[in-house]
N, C-alpha and C positions, 0 to 999 in steps of 0.2 A: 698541338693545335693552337693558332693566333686566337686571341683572346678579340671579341666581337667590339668594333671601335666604338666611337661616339658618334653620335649622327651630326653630319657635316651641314649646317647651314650656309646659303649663299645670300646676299641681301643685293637686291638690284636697285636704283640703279648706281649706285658706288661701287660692284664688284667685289665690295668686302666679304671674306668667307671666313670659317672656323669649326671647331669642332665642337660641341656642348653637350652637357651630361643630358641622357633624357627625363622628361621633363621641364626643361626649360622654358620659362616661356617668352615670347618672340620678343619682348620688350627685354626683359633683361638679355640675353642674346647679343640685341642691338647694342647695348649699352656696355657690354663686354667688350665687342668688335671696333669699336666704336663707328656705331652707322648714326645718321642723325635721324632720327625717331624720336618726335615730341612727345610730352606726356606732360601734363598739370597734375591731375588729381590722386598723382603715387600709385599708383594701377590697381586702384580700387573701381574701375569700371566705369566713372561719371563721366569723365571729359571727352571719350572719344578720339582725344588728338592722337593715339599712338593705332588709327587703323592704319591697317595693310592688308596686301592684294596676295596672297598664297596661288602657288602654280604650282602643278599634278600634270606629271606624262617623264617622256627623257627628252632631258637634256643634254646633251650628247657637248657641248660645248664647255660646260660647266662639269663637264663628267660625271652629271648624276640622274638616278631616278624617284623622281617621287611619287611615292605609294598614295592611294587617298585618305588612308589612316595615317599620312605621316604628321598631321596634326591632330593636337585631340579635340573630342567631338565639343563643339557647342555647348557652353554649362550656362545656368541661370541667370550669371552676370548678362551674358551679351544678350539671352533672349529676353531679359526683362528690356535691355537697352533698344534693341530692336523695335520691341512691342510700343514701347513708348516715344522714341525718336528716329527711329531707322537706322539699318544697315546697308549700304548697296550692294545688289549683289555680289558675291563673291569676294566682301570684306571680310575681315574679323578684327575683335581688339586685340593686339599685340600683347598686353596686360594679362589676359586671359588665355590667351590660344599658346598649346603647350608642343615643344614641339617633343614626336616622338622618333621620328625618322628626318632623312636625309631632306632636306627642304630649298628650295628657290621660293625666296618672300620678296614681294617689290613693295617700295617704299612711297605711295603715291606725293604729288607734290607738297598736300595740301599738311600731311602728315611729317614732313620736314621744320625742323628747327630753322635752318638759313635754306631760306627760299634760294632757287636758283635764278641769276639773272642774264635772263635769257641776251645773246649779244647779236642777236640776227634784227637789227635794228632797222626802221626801212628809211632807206637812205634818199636826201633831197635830189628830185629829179625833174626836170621840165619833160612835162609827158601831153601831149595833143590828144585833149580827149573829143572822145567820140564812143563813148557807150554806150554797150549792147541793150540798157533798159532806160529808159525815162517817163516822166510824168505829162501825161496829157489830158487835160480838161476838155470834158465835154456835158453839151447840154441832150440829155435823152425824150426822144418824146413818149409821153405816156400812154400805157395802152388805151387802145381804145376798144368798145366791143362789136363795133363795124368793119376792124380790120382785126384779126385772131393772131396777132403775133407775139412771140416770145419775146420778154423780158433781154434775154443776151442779145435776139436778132435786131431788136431796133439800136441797142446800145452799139453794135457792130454797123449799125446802117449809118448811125450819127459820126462815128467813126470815119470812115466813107467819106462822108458827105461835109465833115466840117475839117479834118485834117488829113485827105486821100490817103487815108490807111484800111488797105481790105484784105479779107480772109482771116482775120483775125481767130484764132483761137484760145479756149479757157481748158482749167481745168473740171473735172466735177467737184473738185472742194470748192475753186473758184465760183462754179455756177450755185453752189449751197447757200450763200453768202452775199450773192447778187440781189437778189428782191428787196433783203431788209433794206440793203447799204441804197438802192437809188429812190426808195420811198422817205429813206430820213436824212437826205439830199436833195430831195424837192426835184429830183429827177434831171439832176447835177451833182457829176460824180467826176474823181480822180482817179485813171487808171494806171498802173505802173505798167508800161510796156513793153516788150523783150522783144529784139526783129538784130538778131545776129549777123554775122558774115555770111554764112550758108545759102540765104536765097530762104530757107525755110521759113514758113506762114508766122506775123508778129504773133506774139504770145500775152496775152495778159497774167500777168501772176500776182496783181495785188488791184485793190479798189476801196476809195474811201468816198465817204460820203463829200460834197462839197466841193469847193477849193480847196486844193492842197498845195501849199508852197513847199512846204519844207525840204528839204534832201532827201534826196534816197542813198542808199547803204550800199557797199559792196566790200566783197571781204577776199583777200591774198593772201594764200596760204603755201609758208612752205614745210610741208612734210619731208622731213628728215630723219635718216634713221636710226637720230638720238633727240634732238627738240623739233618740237614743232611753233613756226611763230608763224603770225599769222598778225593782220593789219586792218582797221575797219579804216576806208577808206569812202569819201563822200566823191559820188559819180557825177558829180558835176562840178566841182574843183580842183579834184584828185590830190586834195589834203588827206593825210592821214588823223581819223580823228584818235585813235588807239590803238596801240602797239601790243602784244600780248606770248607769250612765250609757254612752254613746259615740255615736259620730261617726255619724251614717246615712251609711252608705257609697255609698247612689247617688247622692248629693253629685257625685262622678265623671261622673255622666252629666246632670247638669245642679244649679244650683244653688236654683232653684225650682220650682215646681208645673210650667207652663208648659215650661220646660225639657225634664222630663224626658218629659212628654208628647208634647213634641218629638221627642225620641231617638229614641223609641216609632213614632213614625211615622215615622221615617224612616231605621230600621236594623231592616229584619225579625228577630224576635226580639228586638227589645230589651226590651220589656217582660218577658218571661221572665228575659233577662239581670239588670233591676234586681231583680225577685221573691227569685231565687236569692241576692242578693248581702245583703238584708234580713234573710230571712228563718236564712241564717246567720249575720248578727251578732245577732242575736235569739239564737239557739242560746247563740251564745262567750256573750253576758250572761247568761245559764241559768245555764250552766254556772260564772263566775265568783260569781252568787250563793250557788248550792249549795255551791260550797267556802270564799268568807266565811264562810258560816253554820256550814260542818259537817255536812251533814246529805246523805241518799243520795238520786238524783235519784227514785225511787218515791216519796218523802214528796211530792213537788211532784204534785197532782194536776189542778189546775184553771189556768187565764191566762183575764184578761179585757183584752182591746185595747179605748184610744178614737185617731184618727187623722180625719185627712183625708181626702176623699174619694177624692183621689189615691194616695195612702198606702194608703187602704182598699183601692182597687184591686187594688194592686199587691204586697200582702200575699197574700192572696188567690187572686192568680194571673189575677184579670180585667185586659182590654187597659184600660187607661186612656186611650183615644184621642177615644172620645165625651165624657168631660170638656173637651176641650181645642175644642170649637166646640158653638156653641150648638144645642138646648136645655140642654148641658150634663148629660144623659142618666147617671143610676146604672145599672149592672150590677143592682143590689138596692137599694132605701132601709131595708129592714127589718134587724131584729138580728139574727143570724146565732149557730148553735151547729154545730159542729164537734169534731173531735178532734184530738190535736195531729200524729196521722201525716200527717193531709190537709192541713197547712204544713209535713211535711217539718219540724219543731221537734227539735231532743233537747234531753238534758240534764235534762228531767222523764220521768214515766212516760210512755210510749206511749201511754198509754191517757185520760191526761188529756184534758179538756174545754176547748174553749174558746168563750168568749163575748166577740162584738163588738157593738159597742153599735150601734146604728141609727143611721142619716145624718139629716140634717134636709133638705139640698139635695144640687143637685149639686157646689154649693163652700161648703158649710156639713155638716160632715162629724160625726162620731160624737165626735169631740175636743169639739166647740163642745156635744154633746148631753152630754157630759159637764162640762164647766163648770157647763151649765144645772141639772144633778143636784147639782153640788155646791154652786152660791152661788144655786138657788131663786129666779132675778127676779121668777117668777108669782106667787111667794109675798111679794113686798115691799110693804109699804101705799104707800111714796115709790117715786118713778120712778128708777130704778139703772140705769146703766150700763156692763157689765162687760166688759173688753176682756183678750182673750187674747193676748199680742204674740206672734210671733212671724214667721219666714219669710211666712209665712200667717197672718193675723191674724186671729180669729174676734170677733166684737161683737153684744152681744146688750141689749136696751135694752128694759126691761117693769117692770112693778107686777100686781097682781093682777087688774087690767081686761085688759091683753094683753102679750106678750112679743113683739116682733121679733128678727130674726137676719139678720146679712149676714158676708159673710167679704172680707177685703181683701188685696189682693196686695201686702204691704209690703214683701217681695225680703228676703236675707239683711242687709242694710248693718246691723240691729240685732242681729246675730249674731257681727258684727263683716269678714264678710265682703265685697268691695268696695271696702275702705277701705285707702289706701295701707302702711300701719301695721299693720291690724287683723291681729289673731290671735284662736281662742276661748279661751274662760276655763277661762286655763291659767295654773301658777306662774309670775308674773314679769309678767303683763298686766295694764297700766293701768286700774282698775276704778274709782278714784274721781277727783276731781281738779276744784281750787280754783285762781279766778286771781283774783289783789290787783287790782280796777279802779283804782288808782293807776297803780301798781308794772308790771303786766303782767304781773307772774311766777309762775307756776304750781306749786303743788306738788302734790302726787299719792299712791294709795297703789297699790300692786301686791297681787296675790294672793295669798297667802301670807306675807304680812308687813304685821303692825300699824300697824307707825308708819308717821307720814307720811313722802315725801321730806326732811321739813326738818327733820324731829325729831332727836334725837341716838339713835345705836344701829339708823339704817336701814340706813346700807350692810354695816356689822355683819350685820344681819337679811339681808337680801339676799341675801347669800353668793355663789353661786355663781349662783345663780338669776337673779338681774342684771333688766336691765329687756329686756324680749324685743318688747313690743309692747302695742297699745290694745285690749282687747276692745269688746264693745256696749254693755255702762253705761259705760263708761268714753268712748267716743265721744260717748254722749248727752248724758254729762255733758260734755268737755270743748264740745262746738257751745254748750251753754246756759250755757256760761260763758263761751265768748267774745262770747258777745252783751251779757250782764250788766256786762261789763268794757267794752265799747267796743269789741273787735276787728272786730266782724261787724255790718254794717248788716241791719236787717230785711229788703233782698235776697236776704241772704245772701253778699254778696260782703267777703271778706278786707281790711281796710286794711292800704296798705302803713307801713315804719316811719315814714316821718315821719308820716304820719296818725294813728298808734297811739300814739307815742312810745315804741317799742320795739325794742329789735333783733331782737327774738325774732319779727318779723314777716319774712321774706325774700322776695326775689325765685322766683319758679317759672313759668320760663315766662313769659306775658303776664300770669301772676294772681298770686298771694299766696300762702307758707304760714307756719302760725305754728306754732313750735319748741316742745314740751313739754320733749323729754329730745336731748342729744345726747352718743353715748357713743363718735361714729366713732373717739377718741384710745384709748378702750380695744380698738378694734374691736368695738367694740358697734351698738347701731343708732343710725339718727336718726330720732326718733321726732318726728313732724308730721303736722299737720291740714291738708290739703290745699285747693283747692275745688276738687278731685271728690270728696272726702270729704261737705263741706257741700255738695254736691252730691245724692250719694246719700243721704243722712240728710235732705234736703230733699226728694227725692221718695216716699220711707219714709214717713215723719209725712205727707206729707201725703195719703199713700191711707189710711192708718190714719183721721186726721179727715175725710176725708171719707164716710168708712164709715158714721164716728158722726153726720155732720152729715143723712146720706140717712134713718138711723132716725129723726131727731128732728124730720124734715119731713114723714115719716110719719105723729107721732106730733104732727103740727101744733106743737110747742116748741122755744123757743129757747133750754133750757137745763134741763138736769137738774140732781137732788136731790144725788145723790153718785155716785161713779165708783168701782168696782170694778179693779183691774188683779191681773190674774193672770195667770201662767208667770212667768218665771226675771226677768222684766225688772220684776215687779212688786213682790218681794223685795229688787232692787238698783238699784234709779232712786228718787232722789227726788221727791216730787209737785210742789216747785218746779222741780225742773231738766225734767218732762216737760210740766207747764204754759208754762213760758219758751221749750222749744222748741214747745209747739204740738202735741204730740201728742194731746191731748186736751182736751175741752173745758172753760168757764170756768169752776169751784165753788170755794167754798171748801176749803183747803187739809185742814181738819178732816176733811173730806165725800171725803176721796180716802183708799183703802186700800186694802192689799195680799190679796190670796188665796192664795200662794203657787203654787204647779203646781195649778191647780184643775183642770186635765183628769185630772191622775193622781192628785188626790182621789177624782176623782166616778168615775175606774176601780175603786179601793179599795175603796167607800162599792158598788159594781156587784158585787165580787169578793166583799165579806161579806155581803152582804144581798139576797138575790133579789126580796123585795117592792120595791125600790127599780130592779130591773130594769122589772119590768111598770110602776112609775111613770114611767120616763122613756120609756120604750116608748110609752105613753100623750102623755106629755108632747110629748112632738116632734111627733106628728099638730095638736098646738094652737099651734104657735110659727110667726109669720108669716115667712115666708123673702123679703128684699130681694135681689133680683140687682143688686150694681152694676156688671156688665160691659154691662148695657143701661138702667142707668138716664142720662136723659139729663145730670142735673143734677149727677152723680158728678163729671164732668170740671170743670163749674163751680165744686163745690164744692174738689175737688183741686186746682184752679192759684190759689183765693184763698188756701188752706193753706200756698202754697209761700214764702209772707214766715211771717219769726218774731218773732211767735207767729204772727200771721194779719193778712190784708191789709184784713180788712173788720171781723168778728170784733173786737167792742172790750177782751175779757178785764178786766172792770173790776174782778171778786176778783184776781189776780193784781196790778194797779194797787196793791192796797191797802199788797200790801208788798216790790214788786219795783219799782222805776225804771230801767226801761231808756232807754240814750243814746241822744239823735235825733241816730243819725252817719249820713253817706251817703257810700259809697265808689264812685258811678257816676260818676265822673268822672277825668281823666286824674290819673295818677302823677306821683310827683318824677322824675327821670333813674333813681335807683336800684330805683324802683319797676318801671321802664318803663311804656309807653304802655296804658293799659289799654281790653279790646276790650268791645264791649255784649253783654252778656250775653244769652246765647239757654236761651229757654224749654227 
């Protein structure tokens, strides 16, 4: 009889897992695995900084279940801290909370040592605004007791009658709030007013006393289903006054679409669980914008969401479980207007509006419609192909004749999750990174510091911040440069040293891994490419091209004009290193450019301009939707993807100025090497 293991903890959102004696408790855990989990006050219970979010059901992804005693119960540390500064729901101290069984613990932002820096930046755009809410001044006349009319109805009459706006309606919180505000206004007041594309009656959603000049708020959110950034935007400039970013917290309950779908069905209530967990980091990022900026949460009147359809779901509050098997079935495909009580939102007015953009499919979600609004393929005379990387990869491939769209299940590994190493883009994570195809040797730059490893004045720069780990550029880049170098055969399998001629190549196992940084003499990390690294990054890229390869079979070609790459990967990947690996298809290098976050463009470009809502409203009924979870030639196209660049695929613009080595590492090692096994699909 097998002797009963140790209970496997999983830490989200790094993906770091292990096994620990029970009892342990979550901090030191963390500190083992090495997850970044802060703590000041030695986990004597003062400081709070090492909370975390514990998750109860199966996870079927993660291979585990957690019992509700898989932590231990509550002890006097935390309830004294509680009673005295709070805990939010469903926290504990890490300090304190012991684990006894198999556990999924997510690591909230605020609770990390190197904050993540979120790259979904909102990028400069000339956008014609024309928003759905503005400020209009009016003088009210006061009641009188010879006519018996209400407070709202003459405010709606003066309305009328001094800037032909009628049918005006409020809310009841609005009408609570109406009496004081035009009596200590002298019966001159500022209404914020909402009158959409729809035709539907204007809205008031905010009222202040007097003249109001200032701005009003609107907020662009793109849910993502690993960060959420999101942009306080002023609606009558459409300057962005603050940028804001974080971790999507139901990361915890799984780490992709599928995932969490998963949870969903098969932990009653889960779907509710992930809704609540969203839609409050949504709030804390409100909230953090409005105090960057300065300004009171009533100035924020409007939010326009683009997402996933998963996402979309589960925002929402709809089960996202018909997504997850075919027809692959929306709750809704249309664009949706709400208020922001009906997400449970703060941090803005109550009363605020919110508009989500329209799905295209069932896995071609309002994110991907919002791309389309932002970089116009219908509108191109050459054939463009624009690809959104992310978890969930959206691809959309048109010219003015027709527009296709397909979404591709690329998994987090470009997120940097998966990856033995990986961390997200956080100070101190390996973002860029060059290897000498001589030499072998690698130099690199981290995040928050300029120079390269090999410059003079890095470790200087560095400081304390040190080298923590590899993000998702930084892994794309390092696979495409170990190919460029000699280390990686188009397999993708790792040569060992003598192969390489390098020590930085080592033993792991039966396979290979090759050494960027190693800092174990500082007690730092060892930071290496594994192959399950090039493992995962090889089945990434290759759902990503074969997305691109199902539109272009469609579209009867075998090769487009220029390639579009937009989100966070399109800003920090260069087009030779996503060419070399294969991510996308053969053009010249000219013909390859960035979009920036073009989902939370086209949210922007939706937030100031309503004519541009009913355009993509329009738009998405005309865009061809490719499912490749049933096309048959996905699969064939994906396992020729899985050599780099490509198996069949001749890339002959890349030819032009990349020579990649015809090395082959399918065959046995030196002794030091050991014996190596045949690699399985």
């Amino acid at each position: 009889m097998s002797e009963p293991q140790d209970p496997l903890v999983v830490f989200t959102p790094s993906g770091k897992r292990g096994r620990v004696a029970p009892g342990t408790t979550v901090l030191a855990a963390a500190r083992r695995l090495g997850v970044d989990l802060d703590s000041v006050c030695g986990g004597r219970g003062i400081c709070s900084k090492c909370q975390v979010s514990p998750a109860y059901g199966e996870f079927a992804k993660h291979g585990v279940h957690v019992d509700d005693d898989a932590l231990s119960a509550w002890n006097e540390v935390e309830a004294r801290y509680d009673r005295i500064r709070g805990l939010a729901k469903g926290r504990r101290l890490g300090c304190q909370a012991q684990i006894q069984g198999d556990m999924v613990i997510d690591v909230p932002r605020e609770s990390q040592v190197h904050k993540q820096v979120v790259r979904k930046e909102a990028a400069m755009r000339d956008i014609t605004m024309n928003p759905a809410t503005r400020l209009v001044f009016v003088e009210v006349q006061e009641p009188d007791m010879h006519e018996p009319t209400g407070d709202f109805e003459r405010l709606a009459r003066a309305l009328k009658a001094q800037w032909d706006i009628e049918g005006v309606t409020a809310d009841p919180t609005l009408l609570a709030r109406l009496q004081p505000v035009l009596r200590k206004g002298n019966w001159q007041v500022t209404v914020a007013l909402h009158k959409d594309h729809t035709g539907a009656p204007p809205r008031i959603v905010e009222v202040w006393p007097g003249l109001q000049e200032g701005p009003l708020y609107g907020l662009a959110i793109d849910l993502g289903s690993t960060t959420i950034a999101a942009h306080l935007t002023d609606l009558v400039t459409g300057a962005v006054a603050a940028s804001a970013g974080a971790m999507n917290p139901q990361i915890r309950f799984g780490e992709d679409l599928m995932s969490r779908v998963s949870y969903a069905m098969m932990n009653p209530g889960g779907d509710k669980e992930m809704t609540a967990a969203v839609r409050e980091a949504i709030s804390g990022l409100i909230a953090d914008l409005a105090q960057e900026a300065e300004i009171e949460a009533d100035r924020i009147v409007e939010a326009v969401f683009v997402c996933n359809p998963v996402m979309h779901h589960l925002l929402l509050g709809f089960d996202p479980v018909e997504l997850g098997q075919a027809p692959f079935a929306l709750v809704t495909s249309n664009s949706m207007g709400l208020g922001a009580g009906d997400l449970e939102l703060t941090g803005l007015t109550p009363r605020a509006r919110i508009y989500v953009l329209p799905c295209i499919a069932g896995h071609v979600g309002a994110d991907a419609a919002a791309v389309a609004l932002s970089e116009q393929p219908g509108k191109s005379e050459d054939l463009v192909l624009v690809v959104d990387v992310g978890t969930n990869a959206e691809i959309l491939l048109g010219d003015t004749s027709r527009v296709l769209a397909c979404s591709s299940p690329t998994g987090p590994a470009f997120e940097g999750a998966q990856i033995s190493s990986g961390q997200r883009a956080a100070p101190g994570a390996i973002e860029r990174i060059e290897i000498d195809p001589v030499t072998k040797e690698p130099r690199f730059r981290i995040i928050g510091v300029e120079q390269w490893s090999d410059e003079d004045g890095f470790t200087e720069a560095a400081g304390p911040t040190a080298i923590t780990g590899i993000c998702g550029s930084g892994i794309i880049e390092a696979v495409a440069e170990m190919r460029m170098a000699g280390l990686l055969d188009p397999s993708g399998l790792i040569g060992s040293a003598e192969q390489c001629g390098t020590a930085r190549c080592i033993p792991d196992g039966r396979t290979q891994s090759y050494v960027i940084w190693d800092g174990t003499e500082a007690g730092g990390p060892l930071i290496a490419v594994t192959q399950g690294d090039i493992r995962a990054i090889q089945l990434a890229k290759s759902a990503l091209y074969a997305g691109a390869r199902l539109l272009m079979d469609e579209r009867s070609v075998d090769k487009v004009d220029r390639v579009v790459l937009a989100g966070a990967f399109g800003a920090h990947i260069s087009p030779k290193h996503a060419m070399v690996l294969g991510m996308i298809p053969d053009v010249p290098l000219d013909k390859v450019t960035s979009a920036g976050n073009a989902a939370g463009t086209g949210a922007r470009i939706a937030l100031c301009n309503i004519d541009a809502r009913a355009e993509i409203e329009r738009t998405v009924r005309e865009i061809t939707k490719v499912e490749t979870a049933i096309e048959p030639k996905f699969q064939e196209h994906f396992v020729a993807a899985n050599a780099i660049p490509h198996k069949t695929d001749p890339f002959p613009e890349l030819s032009r100025i990349v020579t990649l080595p015809d090395v082959s590492f399918n065959t046995y090692g030196s002794e030091s090497g050991g014996r190596r096994r045949r690699r399985r699909g």
